[in-house]
C-alpha positions in Angstrom: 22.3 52.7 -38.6 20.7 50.8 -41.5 23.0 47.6 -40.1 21.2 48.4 -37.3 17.8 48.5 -39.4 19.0 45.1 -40.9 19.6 43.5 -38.1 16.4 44.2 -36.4 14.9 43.3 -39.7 16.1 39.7 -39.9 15.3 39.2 -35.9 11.9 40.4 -36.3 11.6 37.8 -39.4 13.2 35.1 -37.9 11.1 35.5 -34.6 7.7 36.2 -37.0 8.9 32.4 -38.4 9.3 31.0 -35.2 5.8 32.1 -34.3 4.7 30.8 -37.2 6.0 27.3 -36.9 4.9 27.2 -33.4 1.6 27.9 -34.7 1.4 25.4 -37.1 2.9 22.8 -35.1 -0.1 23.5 -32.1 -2.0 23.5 -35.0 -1.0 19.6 -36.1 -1.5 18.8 -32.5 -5.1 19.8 -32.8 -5.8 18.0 -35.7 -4.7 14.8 -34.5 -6.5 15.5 -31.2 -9.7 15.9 -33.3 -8.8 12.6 -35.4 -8.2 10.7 -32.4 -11.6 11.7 -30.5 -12.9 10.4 -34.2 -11.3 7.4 -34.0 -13.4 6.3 -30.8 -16.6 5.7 -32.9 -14.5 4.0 -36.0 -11.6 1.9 -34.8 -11.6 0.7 -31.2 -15.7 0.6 -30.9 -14.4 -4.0 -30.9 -11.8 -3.4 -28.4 -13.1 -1.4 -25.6 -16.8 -3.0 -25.9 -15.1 -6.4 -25.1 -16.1 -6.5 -21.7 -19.2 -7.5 -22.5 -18.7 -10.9 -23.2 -15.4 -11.8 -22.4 -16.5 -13.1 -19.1 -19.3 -14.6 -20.5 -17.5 -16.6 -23.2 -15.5 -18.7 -20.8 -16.3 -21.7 -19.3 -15.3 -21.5 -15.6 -16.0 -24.2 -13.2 -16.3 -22.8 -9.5 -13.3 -20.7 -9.7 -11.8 -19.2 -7.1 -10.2 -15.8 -6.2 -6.8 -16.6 -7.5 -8.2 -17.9 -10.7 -10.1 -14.7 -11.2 -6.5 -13.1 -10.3 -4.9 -14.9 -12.5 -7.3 -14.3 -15.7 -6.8 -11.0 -14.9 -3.6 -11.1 -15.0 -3.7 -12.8 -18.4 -6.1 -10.2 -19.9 -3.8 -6.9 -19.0 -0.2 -8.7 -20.5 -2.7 -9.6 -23.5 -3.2 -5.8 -24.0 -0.3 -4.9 -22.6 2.1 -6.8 -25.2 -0.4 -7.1 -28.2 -2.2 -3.7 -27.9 0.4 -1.7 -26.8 3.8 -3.4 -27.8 2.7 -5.2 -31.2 0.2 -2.7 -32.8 0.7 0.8 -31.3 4.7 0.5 -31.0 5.7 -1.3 -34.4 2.2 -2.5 -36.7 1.5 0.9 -37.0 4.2 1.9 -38.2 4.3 -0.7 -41.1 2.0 1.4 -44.1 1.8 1.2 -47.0 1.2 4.5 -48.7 -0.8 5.2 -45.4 -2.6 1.7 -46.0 -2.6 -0.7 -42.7 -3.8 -4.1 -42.8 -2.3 -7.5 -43.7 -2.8 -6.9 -47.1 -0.4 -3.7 -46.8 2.2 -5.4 -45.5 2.0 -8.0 -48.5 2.3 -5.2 -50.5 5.5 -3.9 -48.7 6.6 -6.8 -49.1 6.6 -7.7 -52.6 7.9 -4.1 -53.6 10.9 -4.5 -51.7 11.2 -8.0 -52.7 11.4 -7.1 -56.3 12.9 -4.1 -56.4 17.5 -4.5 -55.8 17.7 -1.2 -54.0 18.9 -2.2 -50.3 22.1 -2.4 -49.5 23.7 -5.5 -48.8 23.3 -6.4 -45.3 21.8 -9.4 -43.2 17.9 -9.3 -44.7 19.2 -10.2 -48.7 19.4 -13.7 -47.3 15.7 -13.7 -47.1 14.9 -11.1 -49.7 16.7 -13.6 -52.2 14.9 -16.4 -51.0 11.3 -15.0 -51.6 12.8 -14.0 -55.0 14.1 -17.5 -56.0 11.0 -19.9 -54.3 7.7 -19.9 -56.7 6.6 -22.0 -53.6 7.5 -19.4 -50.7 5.7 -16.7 -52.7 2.7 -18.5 -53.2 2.8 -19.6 -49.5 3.5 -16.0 -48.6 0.3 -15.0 -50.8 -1.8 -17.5 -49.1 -1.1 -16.1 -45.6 -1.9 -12.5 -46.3 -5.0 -13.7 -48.2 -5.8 -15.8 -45.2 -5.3 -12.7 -43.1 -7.9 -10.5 -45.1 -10.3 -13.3 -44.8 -9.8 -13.8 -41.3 -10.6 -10.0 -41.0 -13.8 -9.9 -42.9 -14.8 -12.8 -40.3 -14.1 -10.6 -37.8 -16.4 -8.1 -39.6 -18.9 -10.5 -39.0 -18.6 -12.1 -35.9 -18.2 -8.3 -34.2 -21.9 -7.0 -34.8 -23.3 -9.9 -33.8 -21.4 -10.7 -30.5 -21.4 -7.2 -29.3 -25.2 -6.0 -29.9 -26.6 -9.6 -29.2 -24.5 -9.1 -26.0 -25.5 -5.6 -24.9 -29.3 -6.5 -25.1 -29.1 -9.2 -23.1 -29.1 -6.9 -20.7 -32.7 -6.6 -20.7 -33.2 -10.1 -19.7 -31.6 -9.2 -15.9 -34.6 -6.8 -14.7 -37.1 -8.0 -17.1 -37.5 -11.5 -16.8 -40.5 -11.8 -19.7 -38.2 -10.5 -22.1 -37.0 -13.8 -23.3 -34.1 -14.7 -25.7 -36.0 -15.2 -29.1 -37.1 -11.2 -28.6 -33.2 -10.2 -27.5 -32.3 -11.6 -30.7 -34.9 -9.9 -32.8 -34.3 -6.6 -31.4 -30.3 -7.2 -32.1 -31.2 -8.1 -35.8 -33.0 -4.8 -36.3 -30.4 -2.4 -34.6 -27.4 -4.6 -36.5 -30.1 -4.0 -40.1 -30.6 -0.3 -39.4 -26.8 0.6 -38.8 -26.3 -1.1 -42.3 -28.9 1.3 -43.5 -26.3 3.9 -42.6 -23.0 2.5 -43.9 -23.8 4.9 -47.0 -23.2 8.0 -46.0 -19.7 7.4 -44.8 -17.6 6.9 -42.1 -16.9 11.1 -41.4 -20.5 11.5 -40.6 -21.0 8.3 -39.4 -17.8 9.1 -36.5 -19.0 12.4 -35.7 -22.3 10.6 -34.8 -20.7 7.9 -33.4 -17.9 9.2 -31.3 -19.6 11.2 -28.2 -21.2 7.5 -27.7 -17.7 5.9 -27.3 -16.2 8.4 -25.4 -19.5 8.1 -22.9 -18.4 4.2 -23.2 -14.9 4.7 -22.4 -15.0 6.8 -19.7 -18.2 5.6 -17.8 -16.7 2.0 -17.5 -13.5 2.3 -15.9 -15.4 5.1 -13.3 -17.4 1.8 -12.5 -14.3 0.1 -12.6 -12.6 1.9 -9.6 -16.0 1.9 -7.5 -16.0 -1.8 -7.8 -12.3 -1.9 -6.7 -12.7 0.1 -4.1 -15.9 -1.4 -3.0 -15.1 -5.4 -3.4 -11.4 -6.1 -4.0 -8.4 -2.8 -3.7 -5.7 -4.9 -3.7 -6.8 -6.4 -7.2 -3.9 -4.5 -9.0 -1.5 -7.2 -7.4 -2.6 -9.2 -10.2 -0.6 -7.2 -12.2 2.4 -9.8 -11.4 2.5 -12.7 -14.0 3.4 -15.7 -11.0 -0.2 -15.6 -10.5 -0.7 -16.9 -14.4 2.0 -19.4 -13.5 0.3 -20.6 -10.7 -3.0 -20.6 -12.2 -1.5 -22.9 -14.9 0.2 -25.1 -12.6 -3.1 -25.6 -10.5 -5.9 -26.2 -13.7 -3.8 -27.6 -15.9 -5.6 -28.5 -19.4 -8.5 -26.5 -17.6 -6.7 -23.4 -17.5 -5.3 -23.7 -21.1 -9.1 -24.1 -22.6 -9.8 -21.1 -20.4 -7.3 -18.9 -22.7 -9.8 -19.4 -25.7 -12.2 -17.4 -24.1 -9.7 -14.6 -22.4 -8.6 -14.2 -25.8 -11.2 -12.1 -26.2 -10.2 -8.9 -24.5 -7.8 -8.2 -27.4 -11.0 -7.9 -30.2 -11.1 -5.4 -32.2 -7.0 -4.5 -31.9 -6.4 -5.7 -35.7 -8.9 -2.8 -36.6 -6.4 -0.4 -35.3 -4.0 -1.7 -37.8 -6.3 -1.8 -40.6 -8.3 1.3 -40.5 -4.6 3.3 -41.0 -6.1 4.6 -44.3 -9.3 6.0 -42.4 -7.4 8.5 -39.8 -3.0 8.5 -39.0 -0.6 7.0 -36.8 -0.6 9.6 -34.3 -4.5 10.1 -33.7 -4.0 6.2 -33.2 -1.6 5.9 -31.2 -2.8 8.9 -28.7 -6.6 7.3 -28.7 -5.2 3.9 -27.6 -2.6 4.8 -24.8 -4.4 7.4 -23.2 -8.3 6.4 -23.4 -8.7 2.6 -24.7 -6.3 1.0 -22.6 -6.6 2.6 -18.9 -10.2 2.4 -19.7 -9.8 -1.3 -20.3 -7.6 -1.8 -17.6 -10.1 -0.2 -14.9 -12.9 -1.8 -16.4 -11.5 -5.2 -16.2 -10.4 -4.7 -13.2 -13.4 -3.8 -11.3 -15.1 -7.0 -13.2 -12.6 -8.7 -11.9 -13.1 -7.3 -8.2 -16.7 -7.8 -8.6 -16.3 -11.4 -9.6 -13.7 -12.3 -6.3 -17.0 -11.1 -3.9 -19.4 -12.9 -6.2 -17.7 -16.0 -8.1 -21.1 -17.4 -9.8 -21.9 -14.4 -11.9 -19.8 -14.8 -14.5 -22.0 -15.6 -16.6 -23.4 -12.1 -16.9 -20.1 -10.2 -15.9 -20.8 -7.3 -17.4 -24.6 -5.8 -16.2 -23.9 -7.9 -12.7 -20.9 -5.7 -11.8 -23.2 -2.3 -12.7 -24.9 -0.5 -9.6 -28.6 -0.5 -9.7 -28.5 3.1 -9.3 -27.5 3.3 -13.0 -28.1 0.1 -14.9 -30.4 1.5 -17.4 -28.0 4.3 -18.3 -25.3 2.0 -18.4 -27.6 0.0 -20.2 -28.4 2.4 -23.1 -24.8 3.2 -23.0 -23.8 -0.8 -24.0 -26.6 -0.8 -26.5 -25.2 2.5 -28.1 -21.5 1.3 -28.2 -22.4 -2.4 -29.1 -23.4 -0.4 -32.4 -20.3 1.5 -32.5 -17.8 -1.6 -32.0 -20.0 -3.3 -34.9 -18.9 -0.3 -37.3 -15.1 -0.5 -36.6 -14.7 -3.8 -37.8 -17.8 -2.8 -41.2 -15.0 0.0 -41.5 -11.9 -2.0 -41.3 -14.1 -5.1 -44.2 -14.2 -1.8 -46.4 -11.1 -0.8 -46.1 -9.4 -4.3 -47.3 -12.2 -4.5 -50.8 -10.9 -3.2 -53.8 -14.0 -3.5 -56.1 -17.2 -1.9 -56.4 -16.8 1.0 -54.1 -17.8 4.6 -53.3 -15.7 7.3 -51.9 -17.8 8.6 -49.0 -14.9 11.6 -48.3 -13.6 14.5 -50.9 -10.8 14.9 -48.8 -9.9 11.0 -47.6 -9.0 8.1 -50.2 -9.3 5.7 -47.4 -13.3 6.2 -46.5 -15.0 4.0 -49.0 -18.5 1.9 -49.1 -18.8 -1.1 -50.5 -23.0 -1.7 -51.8 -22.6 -5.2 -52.3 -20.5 -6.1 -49.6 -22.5 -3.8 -47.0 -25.8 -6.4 -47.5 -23.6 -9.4 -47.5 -22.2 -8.5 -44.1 -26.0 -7.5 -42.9 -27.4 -10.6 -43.6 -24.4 -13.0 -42.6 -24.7 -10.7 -39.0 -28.3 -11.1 -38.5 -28.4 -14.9 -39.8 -25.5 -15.5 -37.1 -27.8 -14.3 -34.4 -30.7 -16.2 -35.2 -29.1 -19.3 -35.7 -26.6 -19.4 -33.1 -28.5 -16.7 -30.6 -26.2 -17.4 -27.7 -23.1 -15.3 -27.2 -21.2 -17.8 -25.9 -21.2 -20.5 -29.1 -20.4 -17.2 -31.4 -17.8 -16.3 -28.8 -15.9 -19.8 -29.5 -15.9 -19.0 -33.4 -14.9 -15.6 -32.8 -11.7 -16.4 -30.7 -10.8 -18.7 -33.9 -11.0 -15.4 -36.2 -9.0 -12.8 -33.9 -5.6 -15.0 -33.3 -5.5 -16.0 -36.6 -5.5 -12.9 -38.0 -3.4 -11.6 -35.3 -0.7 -14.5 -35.7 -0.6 -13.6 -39.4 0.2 -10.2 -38.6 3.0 -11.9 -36.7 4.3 -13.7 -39.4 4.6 -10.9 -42.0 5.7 -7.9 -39.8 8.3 -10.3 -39.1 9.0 -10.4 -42.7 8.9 -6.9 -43.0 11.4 -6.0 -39.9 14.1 -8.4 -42.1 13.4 -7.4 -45.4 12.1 -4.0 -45.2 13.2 -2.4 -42.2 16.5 -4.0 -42.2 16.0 -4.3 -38.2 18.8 -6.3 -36.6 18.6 -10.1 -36.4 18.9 -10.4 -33.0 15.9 -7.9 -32.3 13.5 -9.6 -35.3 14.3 -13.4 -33.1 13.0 -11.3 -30.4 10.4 -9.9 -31.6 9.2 -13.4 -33.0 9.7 -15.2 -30.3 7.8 -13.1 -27.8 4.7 -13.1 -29.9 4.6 -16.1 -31.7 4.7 -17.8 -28.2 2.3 -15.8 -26.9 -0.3 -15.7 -29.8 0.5 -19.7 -30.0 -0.7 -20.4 -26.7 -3.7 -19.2 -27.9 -4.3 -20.5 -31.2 -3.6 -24.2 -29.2 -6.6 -23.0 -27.2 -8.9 -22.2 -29.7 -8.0 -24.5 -32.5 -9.9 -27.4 -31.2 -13.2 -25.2 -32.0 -12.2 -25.3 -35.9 -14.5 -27.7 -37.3 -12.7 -30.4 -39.1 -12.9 -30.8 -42.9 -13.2 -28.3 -45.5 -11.7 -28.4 -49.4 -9.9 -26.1 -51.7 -11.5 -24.3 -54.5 -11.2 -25.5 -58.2 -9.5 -23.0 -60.5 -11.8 -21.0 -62.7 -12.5 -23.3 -65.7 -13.3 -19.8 -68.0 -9.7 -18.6 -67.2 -8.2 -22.4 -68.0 -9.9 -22.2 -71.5 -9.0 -18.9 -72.3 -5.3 -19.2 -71.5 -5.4 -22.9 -73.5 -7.4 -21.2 -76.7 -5.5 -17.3 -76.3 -5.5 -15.7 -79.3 -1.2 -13.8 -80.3 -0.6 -10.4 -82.3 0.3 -13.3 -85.3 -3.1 -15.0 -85.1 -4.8 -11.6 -85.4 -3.1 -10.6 -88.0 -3.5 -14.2 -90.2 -7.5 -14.3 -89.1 -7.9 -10.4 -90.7 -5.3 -11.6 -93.6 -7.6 -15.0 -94.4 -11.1 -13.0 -94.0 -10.9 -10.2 -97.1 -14.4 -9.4 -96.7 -14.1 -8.1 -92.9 -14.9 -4.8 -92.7 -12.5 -1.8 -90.5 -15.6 0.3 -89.0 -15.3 3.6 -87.8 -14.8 4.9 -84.4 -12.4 3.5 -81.1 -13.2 0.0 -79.7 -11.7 -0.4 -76.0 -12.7 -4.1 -76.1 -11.6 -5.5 -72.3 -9.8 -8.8 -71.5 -8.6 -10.3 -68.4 -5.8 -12.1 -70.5 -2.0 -10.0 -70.5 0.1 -11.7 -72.3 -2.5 -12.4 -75.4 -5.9 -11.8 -76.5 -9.3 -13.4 -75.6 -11.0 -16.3 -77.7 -14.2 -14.2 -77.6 -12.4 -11.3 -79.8 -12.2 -14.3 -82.7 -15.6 -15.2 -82.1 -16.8 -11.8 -82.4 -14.6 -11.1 -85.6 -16.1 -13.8 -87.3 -19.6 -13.4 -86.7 -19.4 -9.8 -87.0 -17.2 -9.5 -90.2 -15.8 -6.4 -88.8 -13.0 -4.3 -86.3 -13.2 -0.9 -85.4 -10.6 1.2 -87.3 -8.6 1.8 -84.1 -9.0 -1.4 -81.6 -7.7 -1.2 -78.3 -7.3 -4.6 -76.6 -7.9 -3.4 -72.7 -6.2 -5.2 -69.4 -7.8 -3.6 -66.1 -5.0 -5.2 -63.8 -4.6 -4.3 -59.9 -1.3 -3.8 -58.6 -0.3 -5.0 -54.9 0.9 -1.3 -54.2 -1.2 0.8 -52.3 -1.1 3.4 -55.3 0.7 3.3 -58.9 2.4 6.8 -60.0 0.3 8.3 -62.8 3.7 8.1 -64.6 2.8 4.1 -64.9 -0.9 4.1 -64.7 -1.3 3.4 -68.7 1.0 1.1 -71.0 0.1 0.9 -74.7 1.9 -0.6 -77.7 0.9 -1.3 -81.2 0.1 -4.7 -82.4 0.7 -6.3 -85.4 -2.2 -5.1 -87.7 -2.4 -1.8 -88.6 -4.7 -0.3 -85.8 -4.5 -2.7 -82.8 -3.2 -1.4 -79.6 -2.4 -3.5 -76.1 -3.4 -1.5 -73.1 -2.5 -2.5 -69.7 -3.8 0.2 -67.3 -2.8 -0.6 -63.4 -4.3 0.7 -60.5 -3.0 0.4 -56.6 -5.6 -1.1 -54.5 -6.0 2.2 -52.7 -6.2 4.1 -55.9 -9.4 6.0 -57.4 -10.3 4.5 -60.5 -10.4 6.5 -63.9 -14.2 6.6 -64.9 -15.6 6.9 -68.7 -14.6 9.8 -70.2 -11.6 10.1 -68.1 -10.3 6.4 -69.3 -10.2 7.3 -72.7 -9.0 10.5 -72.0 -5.6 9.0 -70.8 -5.2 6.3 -73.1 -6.0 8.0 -76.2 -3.7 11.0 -74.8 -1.1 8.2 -73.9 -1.7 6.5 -77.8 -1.5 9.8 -79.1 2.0 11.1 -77.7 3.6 7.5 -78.1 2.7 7.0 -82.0 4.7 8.9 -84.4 2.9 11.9 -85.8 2.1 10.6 -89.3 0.0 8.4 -87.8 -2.2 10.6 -85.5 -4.9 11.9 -87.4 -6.3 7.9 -88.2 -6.5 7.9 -84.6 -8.0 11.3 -84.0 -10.6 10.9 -87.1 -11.5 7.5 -85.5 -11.8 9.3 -81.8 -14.4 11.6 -83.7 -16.8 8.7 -84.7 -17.3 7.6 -81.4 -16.5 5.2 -78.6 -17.5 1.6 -78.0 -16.5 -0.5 -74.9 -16.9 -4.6 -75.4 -16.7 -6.9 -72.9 -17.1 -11.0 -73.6 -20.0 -12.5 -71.4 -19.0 -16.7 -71.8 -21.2 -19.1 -70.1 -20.3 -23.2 -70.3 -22.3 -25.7 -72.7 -23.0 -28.5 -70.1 -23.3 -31.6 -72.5 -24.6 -35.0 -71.8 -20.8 -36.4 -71.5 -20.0 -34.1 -68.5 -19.3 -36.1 -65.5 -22.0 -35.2 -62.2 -18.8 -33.7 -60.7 -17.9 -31.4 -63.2 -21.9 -30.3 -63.4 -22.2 -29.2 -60.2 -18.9 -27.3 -60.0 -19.7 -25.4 -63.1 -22.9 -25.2 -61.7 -21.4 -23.3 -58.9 -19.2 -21.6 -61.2 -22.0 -20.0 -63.3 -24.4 -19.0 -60.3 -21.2 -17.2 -58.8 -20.4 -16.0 -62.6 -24.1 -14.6 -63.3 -24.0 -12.4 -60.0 -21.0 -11.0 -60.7 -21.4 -7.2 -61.3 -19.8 -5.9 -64.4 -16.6 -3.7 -64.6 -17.8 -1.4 -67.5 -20.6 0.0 -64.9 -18.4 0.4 -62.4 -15.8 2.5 -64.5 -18.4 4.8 -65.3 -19.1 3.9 -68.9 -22.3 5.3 -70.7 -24.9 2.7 -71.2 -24.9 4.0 -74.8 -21.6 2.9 -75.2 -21.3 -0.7 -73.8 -21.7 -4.1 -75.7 -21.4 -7.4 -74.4 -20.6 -9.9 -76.7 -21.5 -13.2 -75.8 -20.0 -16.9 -75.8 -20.4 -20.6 -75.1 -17.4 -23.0 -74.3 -17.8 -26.2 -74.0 -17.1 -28.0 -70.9 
């Protein structure tokens, strides 16, 4: 009997966990049903706005119903290999600590690089040669660099190509609204969604997201009226021998055309690098069942609109919208214009690591940048008044989405050999699909890159510092030499960008001073290319020579919180504290009683009357750039009571 008992126990259990897991696993699917209808109003606003100026951007010259066919043809492979194939299939899997971007793959990549814990197999080859080539690392450096850059472009170009393009609408049934007053009403919209960047990306989606998902599925229901009213076979576009044959038939024509179709694919790099904002899954399910039919559909009927009325590309968006409900639709397109401008504002946040505020208690990922938030407001709205027609932004923009897109390329590449460990044979595949493809394009747009340009000078401040560094030995002979230098009470944290010495301004300050702070703490703030550093390796202290001077190096990931005032001395002083031998603890602890003081060197150039006119203006530059630089000490949360600049002049 109690076996009996037993046995019904455990069953009754076992089926109670059963439920349970069931439960929770519904539960999961929920969630990520809830992220991915949030992901509508943050990551694909770019992408599935496109229509509205893809058309427009390209040049055609009479074309014809095969051409418009063909281009069609060209726009669903586009999303077809890069949206679907590239990005949801494999980018996405590619994080960093949940991080996306190109950025997070340089990351992967140096961590594996460095770190001998792969087994021996056909990916050491090139692990070994990042490991051994100064010259490889610093190219590989360049291209994920280039590939953040290319993305804050994109940050830029977005806004103003997508709301400049959705008011234009106006100009079709209002012919006295001319296109000086389309562009101030875009500069507003683009200045008061700016306004709102502030209160974060959570409140900002759930705002946000009904408008996409009104975009996204009102679009392609236009999209099968127009292909069942102009054009129902269009769908036998689908096969590529119509791109063949449009290539073979317009020759350099049709190639110059690709610079324009290009287009459709905006906004898919967000995906990739707004990872840290939502997950994978809510990603992927967003994408393959909502952007991409709608796409699809919505091309589609464009494209059956255009067969019946070749001319109107120009406007190919409003033109193909029934009468009956252009001013909806038109609302609509205004609406998500503003929504596709905050994906890429999001994904330009998500790739700074300075100077920014955690909108979310729950997500690491949402952040707002002050400073950069008005740079990208007035680069948006200058673009539109200078330029003011979509078409000449259009030709720059193509330039910013395959490059970034063909860097992507090159490092997930990387990360399939060195990483992943993927088979050769699958990686040469994998390359040579999308490198062909994405080159294509780039030969398109790349005679739209204005010629010229220069490389940056490196920073003369750093060059002098590193040339007049001050070592543990010097310290200790310039407090030797000086007997009447006085030890102060209370904890100096005084910060330096040099690691492997100490600034010229701490022997400046010394000397005019006469004094040190009974326990000195040289500080290094440096920033790791890990997504986050374990707290177990967050702070590194060691003594110096001279009886209390410490070198702290404390590291933060790029996607790390940063310790703030009293929390920073918290953890190094805890960290000094367990690592010093208890004899000499209570110095340090008497010292932590008279207070805190945090010194940071301000330097500035003496420009004399032997500096050459070349030298004058770039440390001309130099200084404007140097004087509106904002301070780390505020940004780490530090008590105005507590800071001290220190001052400098080198001589150029």
């Amino acid at each position: 009997m109690d076996m009996e008992r037993g046995g019904s126990a455990g069953e009754h259990e076992a089926e109670h966990g059963g439920e349970k897991e069931e439960e929770g696993r519904w539960h999961g699917v929920f969630n990520d049903c809830v992220l991915a209808y949030k992901t509508l109003g943050i990551v694909f606003g770019g992408l599935v706005t496109s229509p509205l100026y893809v058309y427009p951007s390209m040049n055609l010259n009479s074309p014809t119903k095969d051409d418009y066919l063909a281009i069609y043809s060209i726009m669903f492979w586009t999303l077809t290999l890069i949206g679907v194939i590239k990005y949801v299939c494999i980018a996405l899997s590619a994080d960093d600590h949940g991080e996306g971007g190109t950025f997070a793959l340089y990351s992967l990549l140096c961590r594996h690089a460095d770190v001998g814990i792969l087994p021996s197999r056909e990916g050491d080859v090139m692990r070994s040669f990042f490991e051994q080539s100064l010259i490889a690392r610093r190219l590989l450096l360049f291209v994920a660099i280039s590939g953040v850059c290319m993305l804050i472009g994109d940050g830029i170009l977005t806004p103003a190509i997508s709301v400049l393009s959705a008011m234009d609408g106006l100009r079709g049934p209002l012919p006295s609204v001319n296109k000086s007053i389309v562009e101030a009403l875009s500069a507003v919209i683009l200045v008061l969604l700016f306004m709102l960047q502030k209160h974060g990306t959570s409140r900002v989606s759930f705002l946000f997201s009904p408008i996409m998902a009104a975009w996204t599925f009102t679009t392609p229901l236009i999209g099968v009226y127009s292909i069942v009213h102009y054009e129902p076979t269009v769908f036998r576009a689908l096969s590529p021998h119509y791109i063949v044959l449009f290539f073979r038939a317009n020759g350099k024509a049709g190639w110059q055309l690709l610079s324009g179709a290009v287009l459709c694919i905006t906004g898919a790099e967000a995906m990739f690098a707004d990872l840290g904002h939502f997950n994978k899954r809510s990603i992927q399910m967003a994408f393959l069942f909502a952007i991409y039919p709608s796409l699809v559909l919505t091309y589609a009927g464009q494209t059956a609109y255009l067969i019946n009325n070749p001319g109107n590309h120009g406007d190919g968006f409003y033109k193909f919208v029934p009468r009956a409900v252009y001013w909806p639709m038109f609302v609509v397109a205004t609406l998500a214009a503003v929504v596709a401008s905050q994906s890429l504002i999001s994904a330009t946040f998500s790739v700074i690591k300075q100077s920014v505020v955690h909108t979310s208690p729950n997500k690491e990922g949402e952040v707002y940048s002050p400073e950069v938030n008005y740079i990208l407001m007035v680069l948006c709205v200058a673009i539109i008044l200078t330029f003011g027609d979509g078409q000449d932004i259009g030709n720059a923009f193509g330039v910013v989405v395959i490059m970034v897109m063909v860097i992507t390329t090159i490092l997930l590449t990387l990360v399939m050999l060195i990483v992943w460990r993927t088979p050769l044979p699958l990686v040469v595949l994998f390359f040579a699909i999308f490198s062909s493809l994405e080159a294509a394009y780039v030969s398109a747009v790349f005679t739209k890159i204005p010629e010229g340009g220069g490389s940056p000078s490196p920073s003369p401040k750093m060059q002098y510092e590193m040339r007049n560094k001050i070592t543990a030995a010097d310290l200790a002979a310039l407090l030797s030499s000086e007997p009447h230098i006085q030890r102060v009470p209370g904890v100096c944290f005084f910060y330096s960008n040099i690691q492997d010495g100490l600034t010229p301004v701490l022997g400046h300050y010394i000397k005019n001073t006469r004094s040190l702070h009974q326990v000195t703490i040289f500080t290094t703030l440096r920033y790791s290319l890990a997504a986050k550093v374990p707290q177990s390796e967050r702070v590194a202290i060691r003594p110096l020579g001279p009886p209390g001077t410490y070198s702290c190096i404390i590291q933060f990931g790029y996607a790390d919180p940063g310790l703030e005032g009293g929390e920073l001395v918290a953890r190094v002083v805890d960290k000094l504290l367990r690592d010093l031998p208890k004899a000499a603890a209570p110095p340090v602890e008497a010292a932590m009683q008279a207070g805190v003081v945090h010194v940071r060197g301000k330097t500035r150039f003496y420009v004399g009357k032997g500096t050459s006119l070349y030298d004058r203006i770039m440390l001309g530059f130099y200084e404007f750039l140097h004087s509106n630089c904002r301070s780390a000490l505020p940004a780490r949360g530090v008590p105005l009571q507590q800071r001290m600049e220190v001052g400098m002049l080198y001589e150029a």
